[in-house]
N, C-alpha and C positions, 0 to 999 in steps of 0.2 A: 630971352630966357629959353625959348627954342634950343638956339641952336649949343647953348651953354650946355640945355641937357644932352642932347643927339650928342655932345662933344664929351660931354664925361661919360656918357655909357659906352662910346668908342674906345676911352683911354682905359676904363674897366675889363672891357671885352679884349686889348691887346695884354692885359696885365693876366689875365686869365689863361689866355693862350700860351704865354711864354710859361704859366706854371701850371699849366692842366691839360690832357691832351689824352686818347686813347689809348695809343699804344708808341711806346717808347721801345727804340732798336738803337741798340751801344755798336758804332763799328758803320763806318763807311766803307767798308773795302767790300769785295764779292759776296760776301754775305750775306751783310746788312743791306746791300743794296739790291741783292735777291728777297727778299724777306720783304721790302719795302715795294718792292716792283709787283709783287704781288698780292699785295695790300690792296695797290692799286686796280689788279687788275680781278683778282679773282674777290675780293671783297667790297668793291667799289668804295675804298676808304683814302681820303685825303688826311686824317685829322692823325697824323704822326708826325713823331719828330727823330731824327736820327742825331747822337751825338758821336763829336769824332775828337778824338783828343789833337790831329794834326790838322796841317793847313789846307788837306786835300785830302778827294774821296781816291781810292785804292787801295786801301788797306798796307799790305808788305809790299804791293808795289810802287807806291808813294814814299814809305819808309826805306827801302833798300834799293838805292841807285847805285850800289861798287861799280868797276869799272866791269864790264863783260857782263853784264847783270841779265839774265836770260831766264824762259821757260823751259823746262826739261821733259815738257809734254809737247804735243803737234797742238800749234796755236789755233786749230780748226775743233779740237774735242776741248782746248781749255778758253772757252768762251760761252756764254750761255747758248741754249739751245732757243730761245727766242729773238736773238739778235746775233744772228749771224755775221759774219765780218767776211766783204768777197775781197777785201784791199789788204788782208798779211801781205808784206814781201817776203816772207821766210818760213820754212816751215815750223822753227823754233823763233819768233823774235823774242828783241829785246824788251827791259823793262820799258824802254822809255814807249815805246811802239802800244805794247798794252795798256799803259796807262793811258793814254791816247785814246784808246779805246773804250775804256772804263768810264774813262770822261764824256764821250761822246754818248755812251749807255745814258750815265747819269741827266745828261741833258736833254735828250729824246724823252724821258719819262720824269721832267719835272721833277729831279730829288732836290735839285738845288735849296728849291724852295721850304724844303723842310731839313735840311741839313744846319745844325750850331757847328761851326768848325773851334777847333783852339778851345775845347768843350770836352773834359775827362770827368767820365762819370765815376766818384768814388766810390760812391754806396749804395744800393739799396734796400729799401726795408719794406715789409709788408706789413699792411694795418689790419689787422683781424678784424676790427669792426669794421670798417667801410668797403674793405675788400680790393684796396688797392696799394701800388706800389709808389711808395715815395724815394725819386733817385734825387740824389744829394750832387751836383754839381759844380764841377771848379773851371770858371774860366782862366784861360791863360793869360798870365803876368804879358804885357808890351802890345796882344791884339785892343780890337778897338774897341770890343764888347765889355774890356777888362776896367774900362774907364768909368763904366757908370755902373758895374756890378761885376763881383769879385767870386760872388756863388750862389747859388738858390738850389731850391727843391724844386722838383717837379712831379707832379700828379699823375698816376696812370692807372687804366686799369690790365694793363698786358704790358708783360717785360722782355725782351728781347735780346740776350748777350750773343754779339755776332763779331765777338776781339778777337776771333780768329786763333791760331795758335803759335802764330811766329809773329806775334808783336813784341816780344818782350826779347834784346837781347842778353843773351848769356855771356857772364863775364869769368873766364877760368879763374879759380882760384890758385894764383902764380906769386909764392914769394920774393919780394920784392919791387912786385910790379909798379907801386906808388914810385917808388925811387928814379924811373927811370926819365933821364932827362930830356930827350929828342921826343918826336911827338907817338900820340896811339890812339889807334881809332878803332871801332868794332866795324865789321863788313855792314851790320844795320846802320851807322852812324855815319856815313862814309861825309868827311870832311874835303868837299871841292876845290876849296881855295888852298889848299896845301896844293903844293907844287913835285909831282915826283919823279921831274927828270934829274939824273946823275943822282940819282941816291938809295942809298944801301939800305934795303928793305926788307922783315924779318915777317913770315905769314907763320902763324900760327893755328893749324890747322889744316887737316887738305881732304874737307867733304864737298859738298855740293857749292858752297861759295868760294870754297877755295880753288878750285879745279879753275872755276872761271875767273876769277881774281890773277890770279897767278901767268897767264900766256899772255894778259893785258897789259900784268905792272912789268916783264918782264920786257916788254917792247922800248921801256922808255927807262929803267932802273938802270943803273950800274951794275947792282947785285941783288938777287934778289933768292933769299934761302927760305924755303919750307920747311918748316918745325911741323914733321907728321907727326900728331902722337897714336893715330889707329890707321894701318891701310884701310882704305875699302876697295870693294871689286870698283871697275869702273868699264860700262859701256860704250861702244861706240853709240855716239849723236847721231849720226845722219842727217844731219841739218841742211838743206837747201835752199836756194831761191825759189819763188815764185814765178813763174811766169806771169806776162800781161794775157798771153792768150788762155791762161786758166783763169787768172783772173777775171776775166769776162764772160769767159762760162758761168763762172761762179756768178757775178753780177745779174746777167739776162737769164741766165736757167737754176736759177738755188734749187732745183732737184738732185742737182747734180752735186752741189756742195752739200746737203744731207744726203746725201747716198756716200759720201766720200767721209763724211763726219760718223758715219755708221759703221763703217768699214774701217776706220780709226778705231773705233770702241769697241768692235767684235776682235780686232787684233789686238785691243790692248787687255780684255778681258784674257785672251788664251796663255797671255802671262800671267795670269793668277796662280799657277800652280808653281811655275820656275822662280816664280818671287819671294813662294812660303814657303816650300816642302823642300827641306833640306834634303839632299841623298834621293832623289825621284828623279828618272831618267831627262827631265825637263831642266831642272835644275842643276843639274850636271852639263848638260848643252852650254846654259848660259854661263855657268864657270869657266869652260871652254874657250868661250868666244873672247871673254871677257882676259884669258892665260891670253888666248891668238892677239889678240889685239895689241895688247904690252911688248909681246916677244916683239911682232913686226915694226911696234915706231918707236922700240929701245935696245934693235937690233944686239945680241953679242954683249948684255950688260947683266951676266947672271947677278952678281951683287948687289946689283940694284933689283934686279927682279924677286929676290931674296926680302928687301926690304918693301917693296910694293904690292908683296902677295900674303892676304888677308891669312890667319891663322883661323877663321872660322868661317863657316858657310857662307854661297850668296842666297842674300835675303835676311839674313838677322841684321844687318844694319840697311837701311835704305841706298840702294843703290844708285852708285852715279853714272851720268851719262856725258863724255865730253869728245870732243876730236882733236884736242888741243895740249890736253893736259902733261901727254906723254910727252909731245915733241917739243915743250919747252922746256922740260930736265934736259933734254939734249945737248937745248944751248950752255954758251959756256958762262952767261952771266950768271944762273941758276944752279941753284944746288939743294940738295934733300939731303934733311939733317933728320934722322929715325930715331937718334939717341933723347932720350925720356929730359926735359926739360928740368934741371933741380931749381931755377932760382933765375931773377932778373937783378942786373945792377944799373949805374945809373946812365951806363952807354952801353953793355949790350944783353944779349941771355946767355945764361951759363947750363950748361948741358951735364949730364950725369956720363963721365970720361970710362975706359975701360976699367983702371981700379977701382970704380966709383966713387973719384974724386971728383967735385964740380971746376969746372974747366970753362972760357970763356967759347963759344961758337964763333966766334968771330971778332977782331979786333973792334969795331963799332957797328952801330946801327944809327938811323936818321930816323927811322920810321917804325914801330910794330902795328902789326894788323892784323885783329884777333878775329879769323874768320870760323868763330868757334859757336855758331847756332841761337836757337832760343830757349828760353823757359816752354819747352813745349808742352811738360807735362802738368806745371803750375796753370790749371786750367785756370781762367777768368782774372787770371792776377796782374795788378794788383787790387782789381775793385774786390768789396766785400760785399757779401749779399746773404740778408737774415729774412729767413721764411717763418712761416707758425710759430709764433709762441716764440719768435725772438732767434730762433733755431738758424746758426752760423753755415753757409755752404761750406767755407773752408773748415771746419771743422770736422764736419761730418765727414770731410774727403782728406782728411790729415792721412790716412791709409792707404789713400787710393781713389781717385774721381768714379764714379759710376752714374747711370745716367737712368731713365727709362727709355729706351731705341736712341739711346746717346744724346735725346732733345729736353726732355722734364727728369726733375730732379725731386726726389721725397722733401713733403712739407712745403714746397718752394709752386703757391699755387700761381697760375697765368704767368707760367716762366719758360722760356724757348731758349736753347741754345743752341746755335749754329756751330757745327762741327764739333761736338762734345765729346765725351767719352767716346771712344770705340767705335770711331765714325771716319779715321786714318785710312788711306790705301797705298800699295807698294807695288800698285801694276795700273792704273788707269786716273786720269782726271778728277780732281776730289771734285769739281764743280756739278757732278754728276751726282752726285751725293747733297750737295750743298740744294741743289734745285728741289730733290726728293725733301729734305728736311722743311724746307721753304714751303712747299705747299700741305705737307704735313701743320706745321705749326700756323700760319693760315686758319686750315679747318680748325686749330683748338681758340684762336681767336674770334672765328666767327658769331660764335655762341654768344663770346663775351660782348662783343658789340653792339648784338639784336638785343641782351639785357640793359646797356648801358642808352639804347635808342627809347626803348621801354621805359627810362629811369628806375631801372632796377640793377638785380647786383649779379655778379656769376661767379664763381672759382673753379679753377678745373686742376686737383691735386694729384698724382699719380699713384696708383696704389700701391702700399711697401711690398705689400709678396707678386704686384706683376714685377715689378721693380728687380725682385732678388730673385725670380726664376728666371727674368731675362738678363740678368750678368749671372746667374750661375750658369747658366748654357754657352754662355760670350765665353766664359774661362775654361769651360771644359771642350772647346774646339780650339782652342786659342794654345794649349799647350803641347799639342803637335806642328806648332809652326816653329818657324826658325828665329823668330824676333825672340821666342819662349830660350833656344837653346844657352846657356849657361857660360856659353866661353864669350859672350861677348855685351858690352855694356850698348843699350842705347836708346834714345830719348820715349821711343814704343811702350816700358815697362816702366816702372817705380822700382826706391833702394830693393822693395821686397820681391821683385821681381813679379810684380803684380803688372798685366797686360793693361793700358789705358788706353792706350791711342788707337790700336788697330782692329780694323771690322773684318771679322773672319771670314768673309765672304765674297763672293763678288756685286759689283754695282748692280746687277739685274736681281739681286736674290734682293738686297736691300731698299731699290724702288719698287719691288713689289708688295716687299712688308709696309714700307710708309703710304702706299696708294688710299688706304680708308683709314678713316680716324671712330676707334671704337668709345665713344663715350664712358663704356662698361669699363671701362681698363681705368677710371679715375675717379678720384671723389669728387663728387656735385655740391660745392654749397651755393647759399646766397637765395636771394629773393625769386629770382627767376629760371630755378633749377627746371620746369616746367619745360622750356624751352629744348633743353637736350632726352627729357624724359618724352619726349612725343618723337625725338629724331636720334636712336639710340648709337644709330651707324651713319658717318656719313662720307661718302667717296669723295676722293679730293684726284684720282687719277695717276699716272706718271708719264713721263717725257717716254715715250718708246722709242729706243736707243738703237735697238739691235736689229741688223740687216733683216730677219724675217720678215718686218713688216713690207720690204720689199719686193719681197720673192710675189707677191701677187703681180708684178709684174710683168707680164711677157717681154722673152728676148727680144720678137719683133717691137714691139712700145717703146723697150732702150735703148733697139739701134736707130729707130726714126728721133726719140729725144736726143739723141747721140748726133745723129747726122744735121737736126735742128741746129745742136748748141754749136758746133762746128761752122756752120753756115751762118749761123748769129755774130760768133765770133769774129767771121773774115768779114762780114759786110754791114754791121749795123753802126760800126766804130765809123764806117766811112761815109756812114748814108748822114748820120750826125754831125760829122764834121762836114759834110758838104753840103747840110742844112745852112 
């Protein structure tokens, strides 16, 4: 009888866990796994659960493996700043390399264990009376969890959306694209087992995945034409190897890779101005580089240079960065097609001709490959999430997302969002941001879980007028940038030309705004409001980024760590190996 009972309160206790839990985080990728890493460490909380709707944690780098699939930041600033990586082989790697990464985060800190993979959270609602959030869950059709349950609710009393903003991809609306008979893939979707030697390849699109897509399929394609339908400016990469002997500095001295990760951030901060302000002597530079760059690896091709030079500033659309992209128009396999897309048939796409008659681009195609972006500005989609009194997110945001500090949302109480509203950048590492948000939302959990240790209740709502003075100031900085200027469409804005994605600032103005959490800025309900009314402010800190906190160090201090890491490097590799 024993152990019958020990044995049903065990199978009770597993049945509860799977549907009750503290805090729920949507989104394995950088996010969610920032949010949750610090759960752990700054809240001392195991009792969460992340759900991921794919097979693996990485968020878009799990989802988008195209061929050439790369970071367009230095992989030393887009990595967190508590797990440094001394093993990049490159200054930019690849996907596969970061995910690599990501995985190796995930497993140093235990998420495995709290991660439902093949697990898409469709909804969630909030209970006014009890004060918590119930997320509606669908597991995937063929995983193994799907066999003995198909969906449940789970209990929480803190909600966490960390889906990031390039999950969802974007499909052009192209008549006749059903019809077409050879295969089509999206750059998020990229189909492995297709084969793409000797074959006539049509890119649709030539931004940030296409640039990279394009030098790779062009290696192995017969023919391979880009359908531009926008130029954009495009930068030089810079991209390098690694060395082993930096690498080992890096390994035996990490002062030296956060002095170098610092120095990354301070340079990529002083782009803040060249990346927004249209017509500012900074901005006109990087126009410049970005003319030089084309001219030199499309030597003598005004007509083409004609076609690859942007009709609107840099910086209203996100800039790219490639070393590659120019010099495979050169080749003779590739070709750029500028002319406006009217229509797809059932072997190839037909082009808008000079009479403006639709005309075929090319006698066939095998393949299209829509490297045409995400739903970026469809924040949280397609989950649904009903706050107070029933009260719909997408609804209220049918206008336009708006956020409070881009993280809480009006009505939507113990609700986080990672990367939200106006939380975008067009000159440095969003993960720098993503870290600031994470221990921000953190502090608004803490409260909630001392009441929930208590057996009591917390909600923590954001006020509507901090809410509407902090996006009426967002909008009124926001409309001397260049994403704001008129001549050009892009994912930053909504139809109305309402700014969503982008943070008018730079990363250090906005880890200093997220450094304390003012209780005073939200409405307090629930049993145990007690709790934040004795602790009205409470500091949650930021990662300090920026080379000053350096400068306390003496030249002589650098050159002796200097001369250390140097002398580490030539002799500890050898003193080990001859261990």
């Amino acid at each position: 009888m024993a152990f019958e009972k020990v044995r049903s309160e065990s199978l009770l206790s597993s049945g509860q866990q799977l549907t009750n839990t503290s805090v729920v985080i949507v989104g394995a990728g950088i996010g969610g796994m920032c949010v949750a890493i610090d759960l752990i460490k700054r809240n001392n909380c195991r009792d969460f659960v992340i759900l991921e709707q794919s097979s693996g944690v990485g968020g878009t780098w799990h989802a988008n493996t195209y061929p050439g699939c790369a970071v367009d930041l230095q992989a030393i600033v887009y990595s967190y700043s508590f797990a440094p990586n001394s093993h990049w082989t490159r200054d930019f790697p690849g996907q596969r390399e970061i995910l690599s990464y990501l995985t190796r985060v995930a497993q140093e800190y235990g998420l495995y264990g709290h991660i439902r993979f093949c697990s898409t959270a469709e909804s969630a609602t909030w209970d006014d009376e009890l004060k918590k959030w119930n997320t509606h869950v669908r597991v995937a059709k063929g995983s193994k969890d799907a066999e003995a349950i198909s969906e449940y609710t789970i209990s929480s009393d803190f909600f966490v959306s960390a889906v990031g903003q390039l999950s969802q991809p974007k499909w052009p609306k192209i008549k006749g694209l059903n019809t077409f008979t050879g295969k089509t893939m999206h750059s998020a979707t990229w189909d492995w087992t297709y084969d793409l030697k000797d074959k006539r390849i049509a890119v649709v699109g030539s931004g940030c995945s296409a640039v990279q897509i394009v030098p790779e399929l062009a290696k192995v394609a017969s023919k391979v034409t880009v359908f531009q339908r926008t130029p954009h400016w495009i930068l030089p990469r810079g991209d390098y190897e690694i060395s082993n002997l930096r690498k080992t500095i890096y390994r035996y001295f990490p002062f030296w890779q956060r002095y170098w990760r610092r120095r990354y951030v301070d340079q990529n901060e002083t782009e803040y101005i060249s990346n927004n302000f249209a017509g500012h002597e900074e901005n006109l530079k990087l126009r410049q580089a970005a003319l030089d760059m084309m001219h030199e690896q499309l030597p003598n091709q005004p007509e083409l240079w004609e076609k690859l030079t942007p009709k609107y500033p840099v910086g209203c659309k996100r800039v790219v960065v490639s070393d590659y992209f120019f010099p495979a128009l050169n080749l003779p396999n590739v070709e750029l097609e500028a002319r406006p897309i009217h229509s797809i048939n059932d072997h190839t796409v037909r082009v808008v001709g000079t009479d403006g008659q639709a005309e075929d681009a090319d006698d066939r195609y095998d393949l299209i490959v829509f490297a045409t972006g995400f739903r970026a500005s469809d924040f949280l989609h397609p989950m649904k999430i009903y706050g107070r009194n029933g009260r719909a997110l997408h609804d209220m945001w049918k206008d336009g997302a708006r956020a409070y500090l881009g993280t809480c949302a009006d009505d939507m109480p113990n609700l986080g969002i990672v990367l939200g509203p106006n939380t975008g950048l067009l000159h440095n590492s969003f993960i720098l941001m993503i870290e600031a948000q994470s221990r921000y939302i953190n502090g608004l959990i803490k409260p909630v879980l001392e009441a929930r240790k208590q057996g009591g209740s917390l909600s923590l709502t954001p006020r509507p007028e901090k809410t509407e003075a902090y996006n009426a100031k967002l909008q009124t900085l926001l409309k001397d940038f260049a994403v704001s200027d008129p001549r050009c469409d892009n994912w930053y804005k909504n139809e109305t030309g309402l700014v969503t994605n982008l943070w008018p600032g730079t990363v250090l103005e906005f880890q200093k705004l997220m450094e304390q959490v003012n209780y005073g800025d939200y409405e307090v309900e629930g049993f145990s409001r007690s709790i934040v009314q004795k602790r009205p402010l409470y500091k949650v800190g930021r990662v300090v980024e920026e080379r000053g906190f350096l400068e306390k160090f003496s030249l002589v201090n650098a050159v002796v760590v200097g001369v250390g890491a140097i002398v580490g490097a030539v002799f500890i590799p050898k003193l080990i190996t001859f261990v």
